[in-house]
Structures are given as C-alpha cells and as structure tokens.
N, C-alpha and C positions, 0 to 999 in steps of 0.2 A: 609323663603321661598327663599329670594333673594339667600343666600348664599349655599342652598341645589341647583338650578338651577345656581350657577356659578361651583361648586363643579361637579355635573352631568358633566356640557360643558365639565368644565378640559379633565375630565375622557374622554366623546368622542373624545376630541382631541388626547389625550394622546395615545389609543388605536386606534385611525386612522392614527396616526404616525407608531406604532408598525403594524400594519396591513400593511401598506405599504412596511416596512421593510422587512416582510415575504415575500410578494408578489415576491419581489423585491431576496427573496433570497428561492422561492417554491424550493422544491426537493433538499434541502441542505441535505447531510447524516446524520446531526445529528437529522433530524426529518425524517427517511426512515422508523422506525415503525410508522408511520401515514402517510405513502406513498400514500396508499388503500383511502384514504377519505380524503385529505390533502386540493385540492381544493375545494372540497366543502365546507369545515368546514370554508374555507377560504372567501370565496363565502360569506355564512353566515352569517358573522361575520362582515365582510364588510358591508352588509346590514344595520345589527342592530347598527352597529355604528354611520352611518350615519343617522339612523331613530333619534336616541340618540343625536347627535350634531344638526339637524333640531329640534327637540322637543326643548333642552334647553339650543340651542346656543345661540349668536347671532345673531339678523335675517342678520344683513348687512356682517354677516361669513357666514352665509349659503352657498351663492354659493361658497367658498372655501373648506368648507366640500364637496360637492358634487363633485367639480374637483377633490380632495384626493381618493376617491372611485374610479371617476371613472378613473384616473392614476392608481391606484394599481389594478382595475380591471383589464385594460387591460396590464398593464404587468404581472400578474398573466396567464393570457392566453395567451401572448406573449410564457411566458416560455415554459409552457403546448404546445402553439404549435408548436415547438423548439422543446422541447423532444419527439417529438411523428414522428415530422419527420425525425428527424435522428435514430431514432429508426427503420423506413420503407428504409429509405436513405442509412443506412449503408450496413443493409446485404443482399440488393441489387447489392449492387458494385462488382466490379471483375473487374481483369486481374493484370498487374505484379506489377502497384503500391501500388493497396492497397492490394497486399499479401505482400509487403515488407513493407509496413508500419505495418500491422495486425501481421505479424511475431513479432513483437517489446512490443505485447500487452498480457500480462496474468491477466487472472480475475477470479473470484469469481463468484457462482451462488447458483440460488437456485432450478430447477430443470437441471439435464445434459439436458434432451431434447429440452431445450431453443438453446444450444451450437449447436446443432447438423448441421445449416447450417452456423455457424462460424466457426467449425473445416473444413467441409467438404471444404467450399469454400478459405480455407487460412485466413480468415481474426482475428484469433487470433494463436498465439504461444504459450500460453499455460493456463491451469487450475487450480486455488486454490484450496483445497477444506482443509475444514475447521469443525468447531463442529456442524453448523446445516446442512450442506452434510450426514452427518451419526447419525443424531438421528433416533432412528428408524430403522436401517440400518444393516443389516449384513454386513459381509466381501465378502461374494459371490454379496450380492445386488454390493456393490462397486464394484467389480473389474469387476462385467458388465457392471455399466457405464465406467466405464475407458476405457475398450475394445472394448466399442460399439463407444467411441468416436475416438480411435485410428484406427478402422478397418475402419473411413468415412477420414481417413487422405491418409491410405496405397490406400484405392480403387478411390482416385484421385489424389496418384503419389504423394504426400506432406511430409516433413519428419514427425516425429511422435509428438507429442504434450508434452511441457513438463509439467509434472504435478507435482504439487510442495503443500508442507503442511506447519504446524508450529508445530514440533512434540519436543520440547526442552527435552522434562523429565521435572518433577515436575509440577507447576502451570500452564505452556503453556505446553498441552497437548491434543491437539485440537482432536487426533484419539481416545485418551480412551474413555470408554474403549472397544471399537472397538480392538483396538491392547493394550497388555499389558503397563498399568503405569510405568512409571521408575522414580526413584527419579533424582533431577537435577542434573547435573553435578557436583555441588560446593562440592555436597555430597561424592565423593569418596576422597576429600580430608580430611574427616572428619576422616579417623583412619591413624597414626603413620605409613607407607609403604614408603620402600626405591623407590625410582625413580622411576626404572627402570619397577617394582613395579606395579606403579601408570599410568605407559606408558600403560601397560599392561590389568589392567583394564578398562580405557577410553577407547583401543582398543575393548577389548569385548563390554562394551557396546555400542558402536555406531555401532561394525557387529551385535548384540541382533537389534536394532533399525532398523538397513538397512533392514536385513533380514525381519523383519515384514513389514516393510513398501514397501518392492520389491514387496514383495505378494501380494500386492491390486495393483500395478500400478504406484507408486510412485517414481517419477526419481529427486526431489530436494525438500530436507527439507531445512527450513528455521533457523538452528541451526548450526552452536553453537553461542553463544551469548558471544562474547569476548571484549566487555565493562568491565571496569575496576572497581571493586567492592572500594566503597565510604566508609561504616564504618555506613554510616549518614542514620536517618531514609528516607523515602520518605514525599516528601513537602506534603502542605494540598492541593493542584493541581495537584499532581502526580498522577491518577484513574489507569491508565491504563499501565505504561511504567512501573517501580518498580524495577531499575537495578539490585537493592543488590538482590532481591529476585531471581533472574534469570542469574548473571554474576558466573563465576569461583572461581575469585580470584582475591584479589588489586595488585595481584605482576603481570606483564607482562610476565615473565618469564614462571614463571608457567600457568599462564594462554593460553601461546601459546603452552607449553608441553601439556596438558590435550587437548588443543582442537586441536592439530593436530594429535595425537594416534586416538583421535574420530573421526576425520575426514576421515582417512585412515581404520576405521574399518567400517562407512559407507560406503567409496568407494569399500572395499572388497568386500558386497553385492550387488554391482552394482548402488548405490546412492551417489546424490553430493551431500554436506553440503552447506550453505551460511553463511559468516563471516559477522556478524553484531553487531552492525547498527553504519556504520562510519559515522564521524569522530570518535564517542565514544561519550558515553554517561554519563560517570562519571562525567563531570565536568559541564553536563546539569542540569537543576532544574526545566522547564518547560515540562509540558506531551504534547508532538506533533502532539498526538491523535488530540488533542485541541486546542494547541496554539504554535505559533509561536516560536523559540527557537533557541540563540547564545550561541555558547562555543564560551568563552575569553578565554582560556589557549591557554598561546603563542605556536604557532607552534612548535620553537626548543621543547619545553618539549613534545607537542602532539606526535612527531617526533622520540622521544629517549623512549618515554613511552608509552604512548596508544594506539599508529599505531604498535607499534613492533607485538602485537599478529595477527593483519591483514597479515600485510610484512613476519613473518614467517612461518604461517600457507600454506598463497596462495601462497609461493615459493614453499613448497613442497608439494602441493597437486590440487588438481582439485576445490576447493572450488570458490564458485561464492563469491562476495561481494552484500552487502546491503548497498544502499546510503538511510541516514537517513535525515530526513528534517529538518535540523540543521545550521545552519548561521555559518561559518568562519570568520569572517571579515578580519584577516590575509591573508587570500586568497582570499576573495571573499565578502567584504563588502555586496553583494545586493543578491545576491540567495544563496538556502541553497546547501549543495553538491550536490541533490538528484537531480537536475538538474543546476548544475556550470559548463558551459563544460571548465570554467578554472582550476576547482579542475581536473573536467575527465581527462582533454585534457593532461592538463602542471604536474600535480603530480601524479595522479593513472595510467594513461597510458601512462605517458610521465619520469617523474621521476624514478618511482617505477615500471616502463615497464611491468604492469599488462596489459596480454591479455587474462585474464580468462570470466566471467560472470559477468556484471552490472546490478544488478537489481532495482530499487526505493522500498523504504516501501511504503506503502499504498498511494495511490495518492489521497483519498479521506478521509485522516486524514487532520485534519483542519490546520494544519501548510501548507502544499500544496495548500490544496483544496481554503481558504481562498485567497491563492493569484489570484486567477484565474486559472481555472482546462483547460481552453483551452493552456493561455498563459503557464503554467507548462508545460504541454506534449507536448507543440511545442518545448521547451527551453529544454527540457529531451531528445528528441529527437534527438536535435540539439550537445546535449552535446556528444552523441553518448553512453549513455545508452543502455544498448541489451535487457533489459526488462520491460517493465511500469506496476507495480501491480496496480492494481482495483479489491477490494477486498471486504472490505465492505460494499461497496453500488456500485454492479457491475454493475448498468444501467448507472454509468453514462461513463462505453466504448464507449456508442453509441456517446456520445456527446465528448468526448476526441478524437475517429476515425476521427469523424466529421472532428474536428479541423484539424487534423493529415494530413485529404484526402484536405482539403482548405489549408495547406501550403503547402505541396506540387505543387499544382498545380501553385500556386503563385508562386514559386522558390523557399521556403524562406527553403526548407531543402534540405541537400545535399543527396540524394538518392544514389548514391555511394557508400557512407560512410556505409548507413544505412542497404546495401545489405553484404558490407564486414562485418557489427556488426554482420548482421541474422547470417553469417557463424560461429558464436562464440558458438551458442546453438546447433552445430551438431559435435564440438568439441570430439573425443573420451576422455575415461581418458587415462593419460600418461602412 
C-alpha cells in the first residue's frame, strides 16, 4: 500500500510539473489542433492532479502541490488573456505606423472573412493560402475570396495584397487538385535532353504553373526549392522538410539552369517565384518545423557551392528569397539567417547587393517559434526582412503585431528602414 501511494504521489508530481510546462507554453503551434478546448482540458487536468497529489501525497507537500496549480493556473490565463487582447488590440490600431509595420506581415488563415479588416485597414501585406484554404473549394469560390480581399485594399487607397502559395509540383502541392498536379522539377531531368533542351522545358513548366496559378489571384509562389540534393535518406527527425524529395539536382550548375528557365516562365504569367530556403539545406539534418538547426559547412564551400543557385537565379530574375531558420555560425554564431541582420545586412544585401524580396519561412515552425516569437519578429524586423510568414498557426499575428507595435514605439526599430523594405513588394518585374 505504502508503495502504490508513493508511486501515485510520483505520478502527481510528475504530471503537475508537466501541466505547468503546458501552461507555461498554452497556444504553442504544435498543439493548434486542440486550440478549440486546450484551456479547459488544461483547467482539468490541473485540478485532478492536484486532487491526486493532496489524496496521496505528502501532507507536509501539500501546500506545494497546491502553489504548482495555482502558478500554472494563473499563467495559463495569463496567456489566455495576452492572446485575447491583442487579438481585440491589434485590429483596432491604425495610422502610418502600424500600416508600415502590418505591411511587413503575411499569414495564413482559415476563413478569408477573418482578413477582411486587416487588409482593409493596412495592417497585413499579404495572404498564404495553402491546402486547407481550398478543400472543398472551387477555383471561382477562390478567386472571390482573393478579389473580395483586394477590392477592400483598392477601395482604401492601399496597394494590393500579395498573395502567395506553396505550389512546388510533386509532393508540395498545396492547390491540387484545385489546379493541375505537376511532377517535381527534379523530374525533367529524368530523360537524356540536350541543355538547351532542358531550358526549355523548365520554361514551359513554370509558364503551365504561372498561368494557373494567375487565374485564382496568385502573385508569389513559394518555389523553386534550390537546396542541394544529398544522395542520403532523410534522418528518423526529418517529418516534414525531405530535401531530396523536393530539390533539383546535387550539381549547382544545374540546378540554377532548371530553376531559372522556371523562374522566368513563372514571371511570363505574371508570378514571382521564391528561392529557397537559404542558407541551403543540404548539409542540414535537423527538421526546422521542429527543432533547432546549424549548418557547419564552411562558408567558402557554402559560397562556391550551395549559394550559387540563389546568386544566379536572383541576378537574372525577379525571384524573392526565403530565409530559412537555420544557424550560420560562420556568420552568425546566435541567430538563424531568418532573422541575422548580419547575414541580411553584411552578405545578401550588402555583399551579394540583393534588393529583391526577403521573406522568413514560417515563423511559427519550432526552430523560430521556440526561441521567442516576440523577440524573433522584432530581430526579423530589425534585420530588415520585407516579409514575416505566419502560416501555420496564423493567430499568432496578433501577438507578433503586438510585439512589432511595442518596439516601435519604444525606438527599438528603425521605421525608415522598414518603410524603404515596404517599397520592395511594389517592385515591378524587370
């Protein structure tokens, strides 16, 4: 009996520690399918826990159990009521600063009519939309939300919204079949064709792509994906990122042939592409979805090898860039590129005299999100990034804006800076 009531305690403790931890981290993305009843469950659980550690603790712990509760209580409704106010907070605001900060912001949803008083009022730059946007969904349904969101942009004087997908061909194919599947790019390498050839077909297919993708409203896909193909399977952590499945080709060369034909047969249709996900991800083995992640390959080789298909693509085309959340330490020991305004500043716009489109991948993939999603979008910001994706867990804009509208006001961002970035996304193509 003793040892079934020490066994019991454990366990309350054990799961009064973990309860706290939630609390402590409610409304994380990776628990956004249990968004809908999260604090209650939470609520709950806390209770019976605590009934659990009073039953078969010990009695001179008791009142330690019951402070645990009642700490993760209230930081549980801390959060809860944190999110609720800058949820009311943000799309409230107006005038010039927080349209030049909201200029800076593209995200993700789940119904358009959420958006409709963030486009109207400035305070987002543009729209994801992604495979649960069009389940269910015609091409007409679509391309009314698009136009219903761009006609509250024109009817208060705003430029137009960019709205942007993840349209790769093959596996990432976020519109099919909405718009025709196409196999991945790696695939036109697959038969015997001279160069020139090979130029030619990439072209077709990216004008095939553009072309559908203009139709619905579509002004920036998130493709082509000019990471450096590994050879290697993907690790037992790899869920979501799966370079081989989705890059070109391990040669550079090639792989900036194919994806600059693609690029300019996108632009033909009136769509820009985005070069991702820098630095590169070939010499990555951590999913960023999830965790944290450094490439060591020394810069010279990054420089001569992996960057070439960036460097040569965005010289000759209108292609925006994707900063991935990825660790330098060669350049930037402490942040990942995705917000390094030493990587931004000193090599992609300073070096490399890139003044096309900065975009972040997902700012609530746990490589970012984990380090602090306020201090990130202040430091992204700061880097002078022209676009912050929030994407798949788009609520948490409000609490990122949040941030975005308290550093400013504080000084801590150069607003100047951030107003010459806006002018980057009204860029014509060349």
């Amino acid at each position: 009996m003793k040892l079934l009531r020490f066994a019991l305690g454990a366990l309350g403790w054990l799961t009064l520690a973990a309860l706290w931890f939630w609390a402590w981290h409610l409304k994380d993305p990776h628990l956004r399918f249990m968004r809908a009843w999260e604090l209650p469950m939470l609520l709950g659980a806390l209770c019976a826990s605590a009934a659990t550690a009073w039953r078969f603790g010990r009695r001179m712990l008791r009142p330690v159990s019951l402070g645990l509760v009642f700490a993760a209580l209230l930081t549980a409704l801390g959060n809860e009521a944190a999110s609720l106010r800058h949820r009311a907070e943000v799309p409230a605001s107006s005038g010039p600063v927080a349209q030049t900060l909201g200029a800076h912001f593209m995200i993700g949803y789940d119904d358009a009519k959420d958006l409709h008083e963030l486009a109207r009022k400035g305070l987002i730059g543009g729209v994801f939309i992604t495979g649960r946007n069009v389940k269910g969904c015609t091409a007409a349904d679509l391309r009314k939300e698009i136009g219903d969101l761009q006609a509250l942009r024109r009817e208060a004087g705003l430029p137009a919204l960019i709205v942007a997908t993840d349209q790769e061909g093959g596996a990432v194919s976020r519109l099919s079949p909405l718009i025709e599947r196409q196999p991945g790019l790696f695939t036109l390498l697959d038969a015997d064709v001279p160069e020139a050839e090979l130029a030619q077909r990439a072209h077709a297919y990216g004008a095939q792509q553009g072309r559908s993708l203009a139709a619905l409203g579509i002004t920036l896909n998130f493709s082509p994906v000019v990471d450096l193909r590994t050879g290697r399977a993907p690790g037992r952590w790899d869920l979501h990122t799966r370079i081989d499945e989705r890059a070109i080709s391990a040669d550079p060369a090639l792989t900036a042939q194919v994806a600059l034909a693609y690029e300019q047969g996108l632009e033909s249709a009136g769509v820009r592409g985005t070069l991702k996900h820098f630095p590169g991800l070939a010499d990555v083995t951590e999913d960023t979805h999830h965790f944290a992640a450094t490439l060591r390959t020394p810069v010279a080789r990054l420089a001569t090898h992996d960057w070439k298909p960036f460097q040569d693509v965005s010289r000759n085309s209108n292609a925006a860039i994707m900063l991935g959340h990825v660790v330098v330490p060669e350049l930037d020991a402490v942040y990942p590129a995705s917000f390094s305004r030493k990587i931004v500043q000193q090599l992609i716009r300073g070096e490399w005299g890139f003044e096309g489109l900065l975009v972040t991948d997902d700012l609530t993939m746990g490589a970012a999100y984990n380090r602090g999603l306020c201090d990130t979008t202040v430091r992204a910001l700061d880097a002078g990034v022209d676009l912050l994706l929030i994407a798949f867990d788009h609520d948490k804009y409000f609490d990122a804006m949040h941030c975005a509208q308290q550093a400013a006001q504080r000084g801590a961002l150069d607003l100047p800076m951030l107003e010459r970035s806006g002018t980057r996304r009204l860029q014509p193509f060349r």
